[in-house]
PAMILO-874490 format. One record per residue (C-alpha): residue number from 0; residue in one letter; chain; x negated, y negated, z negated. Coordinates in steps of 0.001 Angstrom, whole numbers, plus 500000, padded with zeros to 6 digits. Layout:
% PAMILO-874490
{pt NUM 'a' 'A' {X Y Z}},
...
This chain:
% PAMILO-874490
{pt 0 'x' 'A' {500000 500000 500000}},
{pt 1 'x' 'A' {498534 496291 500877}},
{pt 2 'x' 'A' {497899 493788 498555}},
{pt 3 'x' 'A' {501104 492050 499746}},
{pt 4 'x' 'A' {503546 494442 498659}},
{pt 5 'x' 'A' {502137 494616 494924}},
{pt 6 'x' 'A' {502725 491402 493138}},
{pt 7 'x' 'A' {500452 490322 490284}},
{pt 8 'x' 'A' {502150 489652 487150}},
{pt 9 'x' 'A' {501729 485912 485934}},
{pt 10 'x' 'A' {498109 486146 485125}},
{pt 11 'x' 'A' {497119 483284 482739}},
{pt 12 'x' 'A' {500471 483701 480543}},
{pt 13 'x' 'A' {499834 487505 480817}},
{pt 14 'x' 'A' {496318 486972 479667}},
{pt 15 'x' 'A' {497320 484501 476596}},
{pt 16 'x' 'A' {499629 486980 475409}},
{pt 17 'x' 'A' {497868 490202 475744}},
{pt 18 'x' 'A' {494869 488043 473774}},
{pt 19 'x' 'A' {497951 486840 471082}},
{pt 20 'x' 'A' {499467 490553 470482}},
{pt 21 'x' 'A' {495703 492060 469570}},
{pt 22 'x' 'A' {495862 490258 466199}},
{pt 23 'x' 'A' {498623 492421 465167}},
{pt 24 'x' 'A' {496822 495157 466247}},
{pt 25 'x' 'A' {494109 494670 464292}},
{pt 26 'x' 'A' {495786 493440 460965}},
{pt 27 'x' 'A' {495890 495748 458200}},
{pt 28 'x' 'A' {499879 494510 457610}},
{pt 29 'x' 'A' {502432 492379 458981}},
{pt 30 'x' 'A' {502789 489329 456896}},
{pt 31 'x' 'A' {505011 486474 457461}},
{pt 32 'x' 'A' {501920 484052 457615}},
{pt 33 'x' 'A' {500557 486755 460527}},
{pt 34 'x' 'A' {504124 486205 462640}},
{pt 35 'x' 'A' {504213 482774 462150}},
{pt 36 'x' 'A' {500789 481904 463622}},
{pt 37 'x' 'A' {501898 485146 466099}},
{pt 38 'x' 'A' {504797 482319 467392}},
{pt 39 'x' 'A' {502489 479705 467292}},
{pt 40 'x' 'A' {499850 481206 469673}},
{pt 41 'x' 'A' {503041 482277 471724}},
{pt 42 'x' 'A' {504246 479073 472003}},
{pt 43 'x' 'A' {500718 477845 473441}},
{pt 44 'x' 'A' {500567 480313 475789}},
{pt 45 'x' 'A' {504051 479484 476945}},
{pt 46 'x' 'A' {503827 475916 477281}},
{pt 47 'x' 'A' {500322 476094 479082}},
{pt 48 'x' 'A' {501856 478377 481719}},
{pt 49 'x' 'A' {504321 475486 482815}},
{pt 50 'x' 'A' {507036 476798 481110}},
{pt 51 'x' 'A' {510128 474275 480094}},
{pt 52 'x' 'A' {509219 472907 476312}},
{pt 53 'x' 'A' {512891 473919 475234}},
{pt 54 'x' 'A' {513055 477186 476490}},
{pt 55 'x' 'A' {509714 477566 474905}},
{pt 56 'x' 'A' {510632 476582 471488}},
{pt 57 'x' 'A' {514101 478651 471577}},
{pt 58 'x' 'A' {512287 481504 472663}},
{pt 59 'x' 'A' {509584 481479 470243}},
{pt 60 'x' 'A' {511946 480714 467553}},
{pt 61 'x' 'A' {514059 483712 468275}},
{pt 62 'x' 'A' {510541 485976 468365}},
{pt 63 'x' 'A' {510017 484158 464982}},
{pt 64 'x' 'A' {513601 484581 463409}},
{pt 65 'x' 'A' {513897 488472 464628}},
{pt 66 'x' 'A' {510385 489335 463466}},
{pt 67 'x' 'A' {511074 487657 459617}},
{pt 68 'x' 'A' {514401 488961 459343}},
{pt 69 'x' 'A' {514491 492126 460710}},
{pt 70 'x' 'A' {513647 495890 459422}},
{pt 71 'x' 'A' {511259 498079 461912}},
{pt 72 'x' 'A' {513951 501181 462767}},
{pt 73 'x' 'A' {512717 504777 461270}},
{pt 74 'x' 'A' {509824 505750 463047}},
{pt 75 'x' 'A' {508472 502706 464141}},
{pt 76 'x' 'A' {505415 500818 462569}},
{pt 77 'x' 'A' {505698 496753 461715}},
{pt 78 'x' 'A' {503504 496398 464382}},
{pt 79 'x' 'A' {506039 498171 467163}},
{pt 80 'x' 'A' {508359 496388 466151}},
{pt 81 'x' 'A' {507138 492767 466342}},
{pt 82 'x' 'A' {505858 493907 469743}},
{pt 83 'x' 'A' {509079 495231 471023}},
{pt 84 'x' 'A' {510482 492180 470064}},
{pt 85 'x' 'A' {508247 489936 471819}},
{pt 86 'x' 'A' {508668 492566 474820}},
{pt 87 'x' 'A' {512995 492428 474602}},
{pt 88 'x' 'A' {513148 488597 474130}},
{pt 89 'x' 'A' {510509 487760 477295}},
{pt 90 'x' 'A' {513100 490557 479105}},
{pt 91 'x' 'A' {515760 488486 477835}},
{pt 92 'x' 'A' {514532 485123 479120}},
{pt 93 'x' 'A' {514055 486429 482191}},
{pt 94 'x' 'A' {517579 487930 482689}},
{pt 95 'x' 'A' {519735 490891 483636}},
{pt 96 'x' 'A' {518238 492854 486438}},
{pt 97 'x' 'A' {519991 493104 488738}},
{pt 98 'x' 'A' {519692 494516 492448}},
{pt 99 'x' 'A' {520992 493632 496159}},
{pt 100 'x' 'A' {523984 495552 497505}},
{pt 101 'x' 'A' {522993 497599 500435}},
{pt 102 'x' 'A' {526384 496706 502207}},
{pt 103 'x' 'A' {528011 494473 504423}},
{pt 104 'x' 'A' {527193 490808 503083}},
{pt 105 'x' 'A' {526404 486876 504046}},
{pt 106 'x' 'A' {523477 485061 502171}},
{pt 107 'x' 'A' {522397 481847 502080}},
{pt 108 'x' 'A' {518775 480975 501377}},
{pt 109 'x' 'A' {518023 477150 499971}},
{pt 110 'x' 'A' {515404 475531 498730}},
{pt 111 'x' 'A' {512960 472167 499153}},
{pt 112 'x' 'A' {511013 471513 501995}},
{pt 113 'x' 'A' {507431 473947 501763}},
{pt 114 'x' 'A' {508910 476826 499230}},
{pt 115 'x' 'A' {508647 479161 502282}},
{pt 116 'x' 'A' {512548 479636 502738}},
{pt 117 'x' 'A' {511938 480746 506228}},
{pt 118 'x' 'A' {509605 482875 505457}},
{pt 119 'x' 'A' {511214 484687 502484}},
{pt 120 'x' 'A' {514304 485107 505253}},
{pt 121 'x' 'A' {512409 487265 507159}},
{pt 122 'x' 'A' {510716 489009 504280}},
{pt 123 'x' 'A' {514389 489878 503246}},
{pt 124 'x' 'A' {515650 490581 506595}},
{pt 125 'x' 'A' {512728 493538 507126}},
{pt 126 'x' 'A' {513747 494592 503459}},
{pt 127 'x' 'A' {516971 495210 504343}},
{pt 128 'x' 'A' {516334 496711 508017}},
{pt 129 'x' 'A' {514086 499308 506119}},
{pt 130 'x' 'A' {517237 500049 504087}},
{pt 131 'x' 'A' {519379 501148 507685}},
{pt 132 'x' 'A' {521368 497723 507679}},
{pt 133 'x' 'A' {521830 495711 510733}},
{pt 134 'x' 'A' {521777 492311 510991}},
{pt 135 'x' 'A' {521357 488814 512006}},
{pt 136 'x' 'A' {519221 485369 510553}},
{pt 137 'x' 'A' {521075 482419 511654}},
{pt 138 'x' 'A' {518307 479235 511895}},
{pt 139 'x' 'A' {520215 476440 509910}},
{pt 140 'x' 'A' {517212 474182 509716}},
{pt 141 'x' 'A' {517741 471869 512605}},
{pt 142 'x' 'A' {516072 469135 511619}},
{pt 143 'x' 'A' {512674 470477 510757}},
{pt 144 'x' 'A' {510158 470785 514311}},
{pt 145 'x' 'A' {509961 474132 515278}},
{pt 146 'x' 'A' {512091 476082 512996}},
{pt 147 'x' 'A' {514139 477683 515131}},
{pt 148 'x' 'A' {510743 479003 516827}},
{pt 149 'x' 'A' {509412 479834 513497}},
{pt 150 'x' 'A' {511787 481763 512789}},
{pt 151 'x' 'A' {512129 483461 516287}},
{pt 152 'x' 'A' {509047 484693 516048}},
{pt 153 'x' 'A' {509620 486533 512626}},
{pt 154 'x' 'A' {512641 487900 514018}},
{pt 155 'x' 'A' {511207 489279 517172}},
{pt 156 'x' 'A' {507967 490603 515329}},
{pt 157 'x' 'A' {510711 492551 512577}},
{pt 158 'x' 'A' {512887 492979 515605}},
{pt 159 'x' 'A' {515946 491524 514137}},
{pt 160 'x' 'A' {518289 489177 516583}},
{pt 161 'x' 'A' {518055 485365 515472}},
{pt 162 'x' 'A' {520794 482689 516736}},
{pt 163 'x' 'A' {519650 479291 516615}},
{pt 164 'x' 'A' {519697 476058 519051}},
{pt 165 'x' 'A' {516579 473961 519270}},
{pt 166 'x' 'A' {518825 471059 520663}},
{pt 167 'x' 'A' {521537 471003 518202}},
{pt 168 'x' 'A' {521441 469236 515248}},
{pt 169 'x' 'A' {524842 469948 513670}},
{pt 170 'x' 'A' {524012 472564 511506}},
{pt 171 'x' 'A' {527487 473323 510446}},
{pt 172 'x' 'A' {528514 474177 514156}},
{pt 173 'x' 'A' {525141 476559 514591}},
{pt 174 'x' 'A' {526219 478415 511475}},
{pt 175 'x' 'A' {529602 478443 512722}},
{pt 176 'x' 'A' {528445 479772 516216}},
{pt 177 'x' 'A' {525638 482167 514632}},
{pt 178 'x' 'A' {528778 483875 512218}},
{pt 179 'x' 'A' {530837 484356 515536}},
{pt 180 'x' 'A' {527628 485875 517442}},
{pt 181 'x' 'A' {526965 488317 514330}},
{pt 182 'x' 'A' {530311 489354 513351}},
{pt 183 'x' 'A' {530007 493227 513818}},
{pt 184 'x' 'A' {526045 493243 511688}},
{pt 185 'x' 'A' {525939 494149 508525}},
{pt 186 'x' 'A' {524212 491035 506882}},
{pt 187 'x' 'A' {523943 487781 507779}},
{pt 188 'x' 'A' {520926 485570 506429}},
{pt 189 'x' 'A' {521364 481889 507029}},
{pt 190 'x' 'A' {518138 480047 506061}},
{pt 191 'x' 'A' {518828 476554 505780}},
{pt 192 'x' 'A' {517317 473137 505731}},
{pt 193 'x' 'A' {515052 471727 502857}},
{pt 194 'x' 'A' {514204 468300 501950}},
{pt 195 'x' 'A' {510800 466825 499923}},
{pt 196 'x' 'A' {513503 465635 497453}},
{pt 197 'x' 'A' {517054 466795 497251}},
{pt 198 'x' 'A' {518797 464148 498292}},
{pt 199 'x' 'A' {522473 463283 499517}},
{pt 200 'x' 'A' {522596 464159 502632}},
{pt 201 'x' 'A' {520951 467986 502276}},
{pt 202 'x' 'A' {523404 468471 499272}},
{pt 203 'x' 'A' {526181 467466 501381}},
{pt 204 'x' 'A' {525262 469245 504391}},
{pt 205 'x' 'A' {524596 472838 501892}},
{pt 206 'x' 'A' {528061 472701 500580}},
{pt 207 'x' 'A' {529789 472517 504017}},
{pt 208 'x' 'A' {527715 475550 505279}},
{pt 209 'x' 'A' {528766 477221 502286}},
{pt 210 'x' 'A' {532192 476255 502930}},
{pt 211 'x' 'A' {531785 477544 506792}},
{pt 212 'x' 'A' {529442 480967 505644}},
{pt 213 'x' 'A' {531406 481887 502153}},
{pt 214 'x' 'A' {528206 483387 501170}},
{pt 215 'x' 'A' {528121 486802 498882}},
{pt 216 'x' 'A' {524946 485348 497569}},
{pt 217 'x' 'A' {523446 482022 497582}},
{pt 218 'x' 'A' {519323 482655 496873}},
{pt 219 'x' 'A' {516914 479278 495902}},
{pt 220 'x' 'A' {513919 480270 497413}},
{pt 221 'x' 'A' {511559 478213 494502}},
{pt 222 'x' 'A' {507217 478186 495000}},
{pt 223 'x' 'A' {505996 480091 491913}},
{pt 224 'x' 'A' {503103 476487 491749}},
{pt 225 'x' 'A' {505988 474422 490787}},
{pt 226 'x' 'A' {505565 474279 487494}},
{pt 227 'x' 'A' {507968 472004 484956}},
{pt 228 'x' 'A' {509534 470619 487681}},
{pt 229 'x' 'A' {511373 474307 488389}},
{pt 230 'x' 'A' {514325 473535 485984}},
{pt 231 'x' 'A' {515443 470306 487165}},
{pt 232 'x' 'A' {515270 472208 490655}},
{pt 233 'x' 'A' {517207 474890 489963}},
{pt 234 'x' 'A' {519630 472465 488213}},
{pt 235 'x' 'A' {520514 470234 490714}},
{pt 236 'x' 'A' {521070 473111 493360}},
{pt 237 'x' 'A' {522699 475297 491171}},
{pt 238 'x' 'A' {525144 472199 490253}},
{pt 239 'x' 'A' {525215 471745 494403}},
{pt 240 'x' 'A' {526234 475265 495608}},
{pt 241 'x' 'A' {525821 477648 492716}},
{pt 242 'x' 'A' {523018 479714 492897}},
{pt 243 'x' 'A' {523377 483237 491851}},
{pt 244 'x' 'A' {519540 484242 492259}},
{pt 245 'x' 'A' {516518 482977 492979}},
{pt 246 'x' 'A' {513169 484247 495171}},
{pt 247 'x' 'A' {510095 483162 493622}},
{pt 248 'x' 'A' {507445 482535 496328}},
{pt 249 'x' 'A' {503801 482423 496298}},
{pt 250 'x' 'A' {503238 484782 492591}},
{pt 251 'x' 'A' {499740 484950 492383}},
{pt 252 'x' 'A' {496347 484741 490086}},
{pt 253 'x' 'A' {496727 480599 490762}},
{pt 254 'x' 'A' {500029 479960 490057}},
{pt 255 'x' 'A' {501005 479266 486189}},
{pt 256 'x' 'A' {504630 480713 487178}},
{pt 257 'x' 'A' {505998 479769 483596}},
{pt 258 'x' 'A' {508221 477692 485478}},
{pt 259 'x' 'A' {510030 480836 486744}},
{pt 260 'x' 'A' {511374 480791 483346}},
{pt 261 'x' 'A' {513095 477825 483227}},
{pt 262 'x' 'A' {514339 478311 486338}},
{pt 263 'x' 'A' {516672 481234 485209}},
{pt 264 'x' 'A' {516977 479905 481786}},
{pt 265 'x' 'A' {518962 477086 483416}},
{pt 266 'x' 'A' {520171 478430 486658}},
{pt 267 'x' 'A' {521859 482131 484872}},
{pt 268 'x' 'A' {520585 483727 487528}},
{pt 269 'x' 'A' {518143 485934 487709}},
{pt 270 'x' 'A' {514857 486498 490074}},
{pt 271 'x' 'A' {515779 489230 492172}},
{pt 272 'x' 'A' {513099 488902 494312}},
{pt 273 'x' 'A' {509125 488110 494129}},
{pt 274 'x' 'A' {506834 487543 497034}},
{pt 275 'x' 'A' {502847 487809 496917}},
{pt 276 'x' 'A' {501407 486904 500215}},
{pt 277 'x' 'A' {501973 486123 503788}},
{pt 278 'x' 'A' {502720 489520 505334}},
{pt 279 'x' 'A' {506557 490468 505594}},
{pt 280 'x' 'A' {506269 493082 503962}},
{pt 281 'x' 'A' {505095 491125 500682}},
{pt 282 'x' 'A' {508345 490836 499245}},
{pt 283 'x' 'A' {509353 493417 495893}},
{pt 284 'x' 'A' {512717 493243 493829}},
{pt 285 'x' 'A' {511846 491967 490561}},
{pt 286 'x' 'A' {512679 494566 487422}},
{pt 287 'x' 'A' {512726 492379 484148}},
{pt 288 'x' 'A' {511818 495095 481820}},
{pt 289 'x' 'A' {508863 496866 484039}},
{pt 290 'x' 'A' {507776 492956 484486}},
{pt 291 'x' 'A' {507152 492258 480852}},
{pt 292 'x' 'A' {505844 495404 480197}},
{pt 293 'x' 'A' {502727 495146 482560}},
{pt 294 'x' 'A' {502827 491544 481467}},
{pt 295 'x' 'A' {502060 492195 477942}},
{pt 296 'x' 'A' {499714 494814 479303}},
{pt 297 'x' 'A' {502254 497996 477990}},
{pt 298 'x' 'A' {502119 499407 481393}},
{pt 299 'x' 'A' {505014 500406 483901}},
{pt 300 'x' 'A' {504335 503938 484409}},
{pt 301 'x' 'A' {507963 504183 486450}},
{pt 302 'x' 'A' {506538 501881 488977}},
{pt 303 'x' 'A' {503130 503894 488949}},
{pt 304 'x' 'A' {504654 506919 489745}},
{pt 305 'x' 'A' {506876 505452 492337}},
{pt 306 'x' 'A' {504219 504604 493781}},
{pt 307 'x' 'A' {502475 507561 493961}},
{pt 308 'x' 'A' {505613 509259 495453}},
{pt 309 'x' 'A' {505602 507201 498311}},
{pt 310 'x' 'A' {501908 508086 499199}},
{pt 311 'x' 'A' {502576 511990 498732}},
{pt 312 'x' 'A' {505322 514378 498703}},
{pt 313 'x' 'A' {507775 515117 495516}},
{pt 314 'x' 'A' {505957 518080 494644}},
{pt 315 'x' 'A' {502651 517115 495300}},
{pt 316 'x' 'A' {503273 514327 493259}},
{pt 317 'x' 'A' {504275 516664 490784}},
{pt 318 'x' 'A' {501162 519179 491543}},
{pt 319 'x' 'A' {499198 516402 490681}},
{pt 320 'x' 'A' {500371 515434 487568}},
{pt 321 'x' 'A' {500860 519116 486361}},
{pt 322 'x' 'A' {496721 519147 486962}},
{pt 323 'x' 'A' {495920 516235 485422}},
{pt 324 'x' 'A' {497416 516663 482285}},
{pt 325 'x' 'A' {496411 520159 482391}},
{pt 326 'x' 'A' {492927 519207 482734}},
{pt 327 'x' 'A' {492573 522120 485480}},
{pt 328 'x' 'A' {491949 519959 488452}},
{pt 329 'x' 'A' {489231 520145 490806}},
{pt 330 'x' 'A' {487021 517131 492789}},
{pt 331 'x' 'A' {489322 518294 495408}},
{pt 332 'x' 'A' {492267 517367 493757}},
{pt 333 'x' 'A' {490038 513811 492167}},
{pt 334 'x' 'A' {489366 513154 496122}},
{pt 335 'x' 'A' {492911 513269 496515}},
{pt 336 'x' 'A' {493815 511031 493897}},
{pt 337 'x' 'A' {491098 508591 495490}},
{pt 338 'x' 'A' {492919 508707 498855}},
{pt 339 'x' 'A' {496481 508052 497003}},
{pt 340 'x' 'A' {494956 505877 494661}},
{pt 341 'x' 'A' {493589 503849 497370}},
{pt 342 'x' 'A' {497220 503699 499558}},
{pt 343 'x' 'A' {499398 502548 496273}},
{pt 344 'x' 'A' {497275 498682 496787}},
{pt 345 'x' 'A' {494268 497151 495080}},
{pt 346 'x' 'A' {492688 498781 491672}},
{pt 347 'x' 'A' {493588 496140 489572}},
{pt 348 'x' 'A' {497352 496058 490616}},
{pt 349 'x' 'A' {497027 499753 490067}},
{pt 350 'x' 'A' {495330 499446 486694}},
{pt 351 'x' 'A' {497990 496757 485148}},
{pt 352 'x' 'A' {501012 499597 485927}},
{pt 353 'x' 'A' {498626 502105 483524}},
{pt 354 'x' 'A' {499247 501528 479569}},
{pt 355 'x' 'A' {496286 499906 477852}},
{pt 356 'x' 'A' {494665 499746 480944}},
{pt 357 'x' 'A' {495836 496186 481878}},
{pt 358 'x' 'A' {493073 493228 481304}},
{pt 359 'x' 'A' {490370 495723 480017}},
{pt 360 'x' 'A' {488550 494686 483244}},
{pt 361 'x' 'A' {487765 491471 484413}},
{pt 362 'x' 'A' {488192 490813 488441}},
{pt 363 'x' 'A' {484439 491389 489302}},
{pt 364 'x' 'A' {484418 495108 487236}},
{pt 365 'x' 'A' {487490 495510 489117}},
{pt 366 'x' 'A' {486084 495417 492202}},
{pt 367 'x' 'A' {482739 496972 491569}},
{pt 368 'x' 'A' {484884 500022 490244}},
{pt 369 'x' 'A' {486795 500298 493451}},
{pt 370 'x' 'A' {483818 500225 495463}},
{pt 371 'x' 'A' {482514 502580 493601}},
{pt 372 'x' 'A' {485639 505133 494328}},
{pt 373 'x' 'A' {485122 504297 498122}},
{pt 374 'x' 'A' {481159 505547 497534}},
{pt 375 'x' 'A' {482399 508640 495314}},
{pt 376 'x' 'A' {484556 509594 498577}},
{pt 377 'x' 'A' {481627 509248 500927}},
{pt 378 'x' 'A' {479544 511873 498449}},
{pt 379 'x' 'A' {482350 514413 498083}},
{pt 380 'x' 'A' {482481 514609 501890}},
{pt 381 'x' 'A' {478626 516095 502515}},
{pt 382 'x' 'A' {479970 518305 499804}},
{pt 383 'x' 'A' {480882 522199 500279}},
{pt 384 'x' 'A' {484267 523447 499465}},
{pt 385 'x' 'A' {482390 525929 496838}},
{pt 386 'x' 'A' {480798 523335 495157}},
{pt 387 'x' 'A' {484219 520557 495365}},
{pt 388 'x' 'A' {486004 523641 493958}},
{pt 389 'x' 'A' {483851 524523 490942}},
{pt 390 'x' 'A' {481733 521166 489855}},
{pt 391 'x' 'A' {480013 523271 487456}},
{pt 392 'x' 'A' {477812 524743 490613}},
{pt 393 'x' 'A' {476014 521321 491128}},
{pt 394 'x' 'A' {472613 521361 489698}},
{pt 395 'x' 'A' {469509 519849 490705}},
{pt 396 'x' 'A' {469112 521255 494471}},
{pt 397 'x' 'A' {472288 520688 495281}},
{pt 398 'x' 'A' {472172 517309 494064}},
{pt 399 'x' 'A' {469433 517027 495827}},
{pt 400 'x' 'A' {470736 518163 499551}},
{pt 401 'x' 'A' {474413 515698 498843}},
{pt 402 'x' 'A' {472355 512814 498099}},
{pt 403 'x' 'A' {469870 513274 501567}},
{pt 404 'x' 'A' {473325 514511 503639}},
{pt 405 'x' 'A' {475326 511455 502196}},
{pt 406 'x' 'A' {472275 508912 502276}},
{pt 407 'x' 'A' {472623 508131 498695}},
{pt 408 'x' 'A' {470907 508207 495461}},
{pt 409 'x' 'A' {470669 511325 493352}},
{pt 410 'x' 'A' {471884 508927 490316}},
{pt 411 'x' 'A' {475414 508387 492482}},
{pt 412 'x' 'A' {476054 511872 492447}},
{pt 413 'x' 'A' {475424 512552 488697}},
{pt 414 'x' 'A' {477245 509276 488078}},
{pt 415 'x' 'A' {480398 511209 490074}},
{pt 416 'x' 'A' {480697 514370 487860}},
{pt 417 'x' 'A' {480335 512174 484878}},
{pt 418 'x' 'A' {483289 510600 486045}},
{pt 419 'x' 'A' {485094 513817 486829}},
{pt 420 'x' 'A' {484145 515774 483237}},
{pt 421 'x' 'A' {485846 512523 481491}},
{pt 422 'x' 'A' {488587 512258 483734}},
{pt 423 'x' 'A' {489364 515708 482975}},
{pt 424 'x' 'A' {488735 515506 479858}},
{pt 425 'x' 'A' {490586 512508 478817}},
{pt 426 'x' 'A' {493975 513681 480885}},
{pt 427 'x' 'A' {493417 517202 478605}},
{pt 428 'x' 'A' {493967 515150 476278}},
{pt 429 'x' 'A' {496974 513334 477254}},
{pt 430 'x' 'A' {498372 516871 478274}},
{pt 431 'x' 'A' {497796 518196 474832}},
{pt 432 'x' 'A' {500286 515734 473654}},
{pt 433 'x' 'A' {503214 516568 474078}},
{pt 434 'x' 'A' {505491 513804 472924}},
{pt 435 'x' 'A' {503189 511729 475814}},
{pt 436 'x' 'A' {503421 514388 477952}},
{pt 437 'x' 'A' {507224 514819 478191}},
{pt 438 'x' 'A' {507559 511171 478861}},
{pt 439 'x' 'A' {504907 511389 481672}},
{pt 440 'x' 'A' {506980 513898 483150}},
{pt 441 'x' 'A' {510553 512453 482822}},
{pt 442 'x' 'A' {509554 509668 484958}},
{pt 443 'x' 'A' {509185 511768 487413}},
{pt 444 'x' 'A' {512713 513461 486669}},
{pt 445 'x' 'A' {511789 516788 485725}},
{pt 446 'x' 'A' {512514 516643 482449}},
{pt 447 'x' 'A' {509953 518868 479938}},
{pt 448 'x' 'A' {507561 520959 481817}},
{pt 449 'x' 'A' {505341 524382 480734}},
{pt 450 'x' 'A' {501966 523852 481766}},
């Protein structure tokens, strides 16, 4: 999978509240002093990360409130629990998830001028072809140069039939002209006309194309670099046409994205959708529980494993994991894991979806890692099958003959079955728990498994 597809979770606030949650690891006991500079540091981390100052105070005072008040349920350490409440109140913030219908439907995409409206409409548009739906984008913008073109393009590279008229600038009778031309598709997508400002005249001429469209959905299509202005945004359109979700554009390593927040705090409607990159296939549905969890560094395992399943078969996929937590697997199977591993997107995407694993390496490690996985490939290739099959055969000579066939230093190849003996080792491990183990393998749906 390309970098596109995977996008990063909102890496400064992510980083700030990974660093804030390790002092209640490390305390000997949860005391009330301990949560209270907990919800100050949370605070900081909010506000610096562009999120509105009164959703930040209500949300750290809620952390604050639950954490004093409440008793950890049976089971469940003080720790957990101030944790999972951090985790269900960031959830919270961020709204009900909720998903697309894959079913006949008209939605409107708005936004300001830049946010990438057009596009996000043909990022949605392929993500909805992929799903077996036909359909049409109708090019509302007529007062932008070249957006009818823009958009032409996109639809002839996703191969999805665009109405539009360079020459017209009454938008309400090209929408009214598209909705005739596309009235046996599945889905309509109108992407309509931004402003630098919202003014007048673009609220004026979004409510009469609602009028005309009757949208199912009306998406604000909102750049994740915003920052505090995102509320007052998402205000004024939501007060203009009623918004019901909103596509955040442009989530990456250099965008604060707190603003996202407010957003949906003010708007009540959720992100549905989150887009990484230029590619049209960079757009992902937006699950508010997985989110937080790989923001806070917990891990999304269900993504992981989705993952995986689209790079190999069902029961490869669960082959693989059967072997790994058995510890029985072979450099044949870790070469296979490479490949996958290197198809499901970048390391460090990979690594935030893996519990604990998230921030414990820093963006140069990261990539020195994956390089070396792309050199541990190249060195199991100028090896035998015997010797992929059964490690334990490669001593000295044989090190010797991989490292002259490969073109690589003896080192490189010791440095490989280290790797392997505490892979296997540490997934042993993980297999010979079983309470870890059983929720491993309920994620993939198979419920508790004999190995």
């Amino acid at each position: 999978m390309d970098e596109s597809i995977d996008f990063m979770v909102l890496e400064k606030l992510g980083d700030a509240l990974r660093e804030t949650l390790k002092k209640i690891a490390g305390a000997s006991h949860i005391s009330p002093e301990l949560i209270k500079e907990l919800v100050r540091d949370i605070q900081r981390a909010l506000l610096q990360s562009d999120v509105n100052v009164r959703l930040a105070l209500d949300l750290s005072k809620r952390i604050e409130t639950r954490a004093l008040d409440e008793k950890a349920p049976p089971g469940m350490t003080g720790r957990e629990h101030v944790v999972r409440i951090v985790h269900q109140e960031l959830v919270k913030a961020l709204g009900e998830p909720r998903t697309l219908k894959l079913g006949p439907q008209k939605l409107m995409l708005v936004g300001l001028y830049g946010q990438g409206k057009t596009t996000t409409t043909g990022k949605l548009a392929k993500y909805l072809k992929k799903k077996g739906l036909s359909l049409g984008l109708i090019a509302a913008d007529v007062h932008r140069p070249a957006a009818y073109e823009q958009l032409s393009q996109i639809g002839e590279q996703i191969q999805v039939p665009v109405f539009g008229d360079s020459t017209n600038t009454d938008a309400e009778k090209v929408v009214s002209e598209g909705l005739q031309e596309f009235k046996d598709l599945d889905i309509v997508i109108v992407d309509t006309a931004g402003r630098h400002a919202l003014d007048k005249d673009l609220i004026t001429e979004m409510e009469n194309i609602a009028k005309i469209v009757q949208p199912d959905d009306i998406f604000l299509v909102m750049d994740a670099t915003v920052g505090q202005q995102a509320g007052p945004q998402a205000e004024a359109f939501h007060e203009a046409v009623g918004v019901t979700g909103v596509i955040l554009t442009k989530l990456d390593g250099s965008a604060k994205g707190g603003g996202a927040l407010s957003a949906v705090a003010v708007t009540k409607a959720p992100i549905i959708f989150v887009g990484t990159g230029e590619s049209l296939e960079s757009l992902e549905t937006l699950d508010p529980d997985r989110f937080i969890s790989r923001l806070l560094g917990m891990g999304d395992l269900q993504t992981l494993l989705e993952r995986a399943e689209e790079v190999m078969d069902a029961s490869t996929a669960e082959d693989s994991a059967k072997k790994m937590l058995s510890g029985k697997f072979t450099l044949i199977d870790m070469k296979e894991q490479m490949e996958a591993l290197t198809k499901m997107g970048p390391l460090g995407k990979v690594m935030e979806m893996v519990p604990g694993m998230s921030g414990m390496m820093k963006k140069g490690q990261v990539e020195e890692t994956q390089k070396r996985l792309e050199k541990f490939k190249v060195l199991m290739s100028s090896m035998t099958k015997e010797e992929l099959e059964n490690p334990k055969l490669i001593k000295r000579s044989r090190i010797n003959r991989i490292a002259i066939g490969s073109g690589s230093d003896p080192q490189e190849i010791r440095d490989l079955l280290k790797q392997y003996n505490q892979s296997r080792k540490m997934m042993s491990n993980i297999g010979g728990n079983r309470r870890m183990q059983q929720k491993m393998m309920k994620q993939f749906g198979k419920g508790d498994m004999k190995l």
